[in-house]
N, C-alpha and C positions, 0 to 999 in steps of 0.2 A: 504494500500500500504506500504511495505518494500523492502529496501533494501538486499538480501540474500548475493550477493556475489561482489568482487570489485578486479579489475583484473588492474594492473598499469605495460609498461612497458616506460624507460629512461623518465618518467616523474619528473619534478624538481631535488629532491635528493635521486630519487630512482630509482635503475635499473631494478629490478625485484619486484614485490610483490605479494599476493593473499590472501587476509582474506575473511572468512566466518562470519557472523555479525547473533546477534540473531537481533530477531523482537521488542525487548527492547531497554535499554538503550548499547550505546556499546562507550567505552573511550578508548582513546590514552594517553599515558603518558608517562615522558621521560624529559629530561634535554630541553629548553629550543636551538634551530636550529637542534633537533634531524629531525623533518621532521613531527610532528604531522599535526600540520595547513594544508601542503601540501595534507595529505590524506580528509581532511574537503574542500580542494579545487579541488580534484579529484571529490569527490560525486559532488559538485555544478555543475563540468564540465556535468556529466549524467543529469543532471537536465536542466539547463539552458544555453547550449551550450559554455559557458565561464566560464574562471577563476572568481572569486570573486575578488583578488588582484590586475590582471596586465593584462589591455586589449589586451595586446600584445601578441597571441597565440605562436610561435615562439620563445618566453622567457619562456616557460614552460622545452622545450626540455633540456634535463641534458648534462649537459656540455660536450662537446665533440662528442654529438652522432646527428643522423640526423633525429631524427623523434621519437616523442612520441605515445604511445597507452592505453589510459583508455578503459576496459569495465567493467559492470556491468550486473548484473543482479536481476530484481525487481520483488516482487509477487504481483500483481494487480489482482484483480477481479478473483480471482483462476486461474492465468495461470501467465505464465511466462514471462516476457519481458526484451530481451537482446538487453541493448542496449551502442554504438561501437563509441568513438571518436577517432578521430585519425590526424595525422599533419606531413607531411615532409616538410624539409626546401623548404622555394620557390615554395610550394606548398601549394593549395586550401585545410583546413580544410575538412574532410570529418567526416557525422555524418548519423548514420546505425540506425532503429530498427529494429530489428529483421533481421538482413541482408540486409535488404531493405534501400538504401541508399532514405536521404531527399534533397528535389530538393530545399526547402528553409527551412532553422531552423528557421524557426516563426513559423513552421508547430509543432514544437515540443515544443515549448514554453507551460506551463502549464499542459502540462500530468502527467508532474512527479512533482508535484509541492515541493519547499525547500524554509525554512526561515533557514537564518545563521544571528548567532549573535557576533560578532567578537569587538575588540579593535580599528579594523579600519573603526566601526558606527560612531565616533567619530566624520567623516567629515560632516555629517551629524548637526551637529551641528555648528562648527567653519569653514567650508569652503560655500561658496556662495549658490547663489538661486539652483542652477543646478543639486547639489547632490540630495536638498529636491524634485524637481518636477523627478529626478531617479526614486528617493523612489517611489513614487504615480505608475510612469509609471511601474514599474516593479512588483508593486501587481498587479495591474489592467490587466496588459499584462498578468497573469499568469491566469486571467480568463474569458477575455477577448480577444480571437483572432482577433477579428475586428478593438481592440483599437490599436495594433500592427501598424496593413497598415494604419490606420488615422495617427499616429504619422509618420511615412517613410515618407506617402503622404505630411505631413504640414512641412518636415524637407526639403524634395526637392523643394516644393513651396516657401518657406521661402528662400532657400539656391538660389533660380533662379531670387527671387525678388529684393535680394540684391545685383544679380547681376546687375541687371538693373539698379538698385541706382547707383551702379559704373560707369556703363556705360553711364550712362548720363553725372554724372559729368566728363566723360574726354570729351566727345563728345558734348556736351552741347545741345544736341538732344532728347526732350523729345518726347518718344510714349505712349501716352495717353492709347491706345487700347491693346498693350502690359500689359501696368500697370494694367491696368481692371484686362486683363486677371486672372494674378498673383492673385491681388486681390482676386478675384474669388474665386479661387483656395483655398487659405490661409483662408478666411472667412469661405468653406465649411467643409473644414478640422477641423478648428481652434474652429469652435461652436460644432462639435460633441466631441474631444476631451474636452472641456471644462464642456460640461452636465454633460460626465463619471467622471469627476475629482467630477464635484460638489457632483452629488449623491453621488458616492463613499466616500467621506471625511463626509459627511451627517450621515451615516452609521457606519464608523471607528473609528469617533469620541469620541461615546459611548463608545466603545468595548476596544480604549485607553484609556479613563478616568477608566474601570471598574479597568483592569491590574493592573493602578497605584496607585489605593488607594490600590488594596492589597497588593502590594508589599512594602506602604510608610506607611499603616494602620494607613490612611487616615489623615497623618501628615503633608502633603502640598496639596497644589492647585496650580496645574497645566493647561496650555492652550495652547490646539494645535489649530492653523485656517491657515483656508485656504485661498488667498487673488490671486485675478484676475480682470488685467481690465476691462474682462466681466462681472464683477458684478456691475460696474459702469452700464457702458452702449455697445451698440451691437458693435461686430467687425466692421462692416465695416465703423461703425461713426471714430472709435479711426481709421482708418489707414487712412480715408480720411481729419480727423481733424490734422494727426501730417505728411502729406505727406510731406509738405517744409521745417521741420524738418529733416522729413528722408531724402530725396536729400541732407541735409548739412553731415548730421553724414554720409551719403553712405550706410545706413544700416534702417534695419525694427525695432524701435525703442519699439514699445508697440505689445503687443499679448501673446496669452499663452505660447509663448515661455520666457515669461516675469512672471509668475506665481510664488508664491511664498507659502512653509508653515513654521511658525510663530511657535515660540517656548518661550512659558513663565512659570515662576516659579513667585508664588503669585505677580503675574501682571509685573515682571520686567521680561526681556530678561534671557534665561536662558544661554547663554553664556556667558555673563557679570559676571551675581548673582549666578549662580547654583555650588554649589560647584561639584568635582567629583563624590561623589558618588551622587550625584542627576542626574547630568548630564546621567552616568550611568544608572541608575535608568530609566529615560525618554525615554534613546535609548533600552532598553531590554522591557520597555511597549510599545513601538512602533510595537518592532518586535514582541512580543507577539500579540500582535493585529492584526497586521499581519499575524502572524498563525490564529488566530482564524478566520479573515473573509476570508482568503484562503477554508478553514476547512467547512466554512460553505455554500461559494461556490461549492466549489465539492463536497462536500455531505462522503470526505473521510480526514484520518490525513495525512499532508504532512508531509515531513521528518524536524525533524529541528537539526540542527549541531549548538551548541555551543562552542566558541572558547577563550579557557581563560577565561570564563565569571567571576573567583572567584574574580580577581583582582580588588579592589576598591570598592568592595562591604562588608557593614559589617555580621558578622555571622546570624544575622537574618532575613535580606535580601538574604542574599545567601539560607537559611535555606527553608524559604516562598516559594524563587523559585524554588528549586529543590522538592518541596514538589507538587507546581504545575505541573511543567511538568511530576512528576510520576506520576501523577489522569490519569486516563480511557480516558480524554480529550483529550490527547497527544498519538500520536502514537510513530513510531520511531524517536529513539536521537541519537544523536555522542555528544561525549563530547570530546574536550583535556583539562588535566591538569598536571603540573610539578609535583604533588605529589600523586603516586598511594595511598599513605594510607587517605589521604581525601578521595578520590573515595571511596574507601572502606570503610571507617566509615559515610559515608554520606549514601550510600543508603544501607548499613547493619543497621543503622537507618530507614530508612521510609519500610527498609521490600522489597525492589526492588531488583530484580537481574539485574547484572551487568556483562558485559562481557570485562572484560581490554585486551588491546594491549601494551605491552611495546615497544617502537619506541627509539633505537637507532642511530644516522648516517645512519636511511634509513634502518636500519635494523627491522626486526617485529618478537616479541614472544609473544605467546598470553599466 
């Protein structure tokens, strides 16, 4: 699967554009708000119904105008698939394949699968539990349609149970049978989502550890785990053993929406200990690995879009990585970087061809 062609109109800081992309490697380059990242966030839109950046569809739109329009079109299994996002103000996101509009974008979830690796993985590391269990959901989701409507289904259960928590506490009126219900609900949900996380993490695990000694040549020790109250013991014990809990707090206190994954460098926290380019390091083996068990899932190469990846990284790391993603293993790349002549002396070294886009203010020469 490639990406052929990328069709952008008053999206972000650009009014018009149209590039044609080999099946290689293909970079944006350019002064730094020229508009590179935007184009690496167009592809995601094709991919995965949303920006990477800014959940806010309606913040995409370029200032002044009233409706944005990404298409693309992909070569998949020898045929062509055009596919159509599109957003006016005030109005319902609309998303096409092949003309054919989707009655819900979980339907298109994974077809087109992308790993991006960006400067804003970062949160992943320094900001809460909520990013890291993103992570999980959004590999899994990409091969995984069924874990999609489990997650919807334990977000609405979850979100009706805590109503009831409130609702008691102003009313002071407990319904037992209600609670069940929820319960119910929450438990059935909450144990299928938790199996998928566990295998899946079972699995990724390895394939992270593998990424990272290549890329550190096996000069730390590293630990990703995965941690849930259901490894303790069953859902329904933990919500029946913290209910008089939860009526204080008003809220569902323990469950996999509670899940968490753990990031260490030789055994300390690696947000504490890890310097930058470890740090670094950890979030680019992740998303590696991430390609890889995408990859191995579908049985084809997703597309992966690197974004600034050179910063903070030193010449032989950087060196290792671009050496990997040019192997047979990797399909198609986007790369941005501020300086076209690295691009060109980096893979006029490994023997790749490269196809540059220079991007200024929104403008493109290739």
């Amino acid at each position: 699967m490639w990406l052929q062609k990328l069709s952008v109109i008053n999206f972000k800081n650009y009014s018009e554009a149209e590039l044609i992309f080999s099946d290689t490697v293909n970079a944006f380059t350019g002064n730094n708000g020229a508009g590179k990242t935007n184009l690496l966030d167009a592809i995601h839109y094709l991919s995965l119904c949303k920006s990477y950046f800014n959940p806010i569809d309606s913040q995409q739109i370029r200032q002044g105008e009233d409706l944005f329009m990404i298409q693309g079109t992909f070569r998949k299994d020898d045929a062509d698939e055009v596919i159509y996002c599109g957003l006016k103000r005030s109005q319902k996101k609309k998303f096409k394949r092949n003309k054919k509009e989707y009655q819900r974008l979980a339907d298109h979830i994974g077809l087109f699968p992308l790993v991006m690796i960006s400067p804003n993985d970062i949160s992943l590391i320094i900001e809460g539990s909520e990013e890291r269990r993103k992570f999980i959901d959004n590999v899994i989701s990409q091969t995984d349609s069924l874990y999609l409507d489990e997650l919807i289904h334990y977000n609405r259960s979850l979100m009706n149970r805590n109503a009831l928590l409130r609702q008691i506490a102003v009313s002071g009126n407990y319904d037992a049978s209600l609670m069940e219900i929820y319960d119910d609900q929450l438990v059935i949900s909450g144990n299928k989502i938790f199996e998928k996380r566990k295998a899946f993490m079972e699995v990724f695990t390895d394939i992270f550890n593998k990424h990272y000694q290549y890329l550190s040549e096996d000069a730390e020790q590293v630990e990703l785990l995965y941690d849930s109250p259901l490894l303790q013991e069953d859902f329904s014990t933990i919500l029946n053993r913290n209910l008089e809990r939860d009526r204080i707090l008003e809220r569902t206190s323990s469950g996999i929406h509670k899940d968490e994954l753990s990031f260490s460098i030789h055994g300390m926290t690696l947000k504490k200990f890890g310097s930058q380019g470890q740090q670094k390091s950890f979030l680019i083996a992740l998303k590696l690995a991430q390609y890889t068990f995408l990859q191995q899932q579908k049985g084809f190469e997703p597309l992966l879009l690197l974004d600034d990846i050179f910063d903070k990284l030193d010449d032989a790391r950087t060196t290792k990585l671009m050496k990997m993603v040019s192997d047979k293993d990797f399909g198609q790349i986007f790369i941005t970087d501020t300086s076209r002549d690295r691009i060109e002396n980096i893979f006029l070294k490994l023997d790749v061809p490269v196809t540059i886009f220079d991007i200024e203010k929104g403008n493109i020469a290739e």
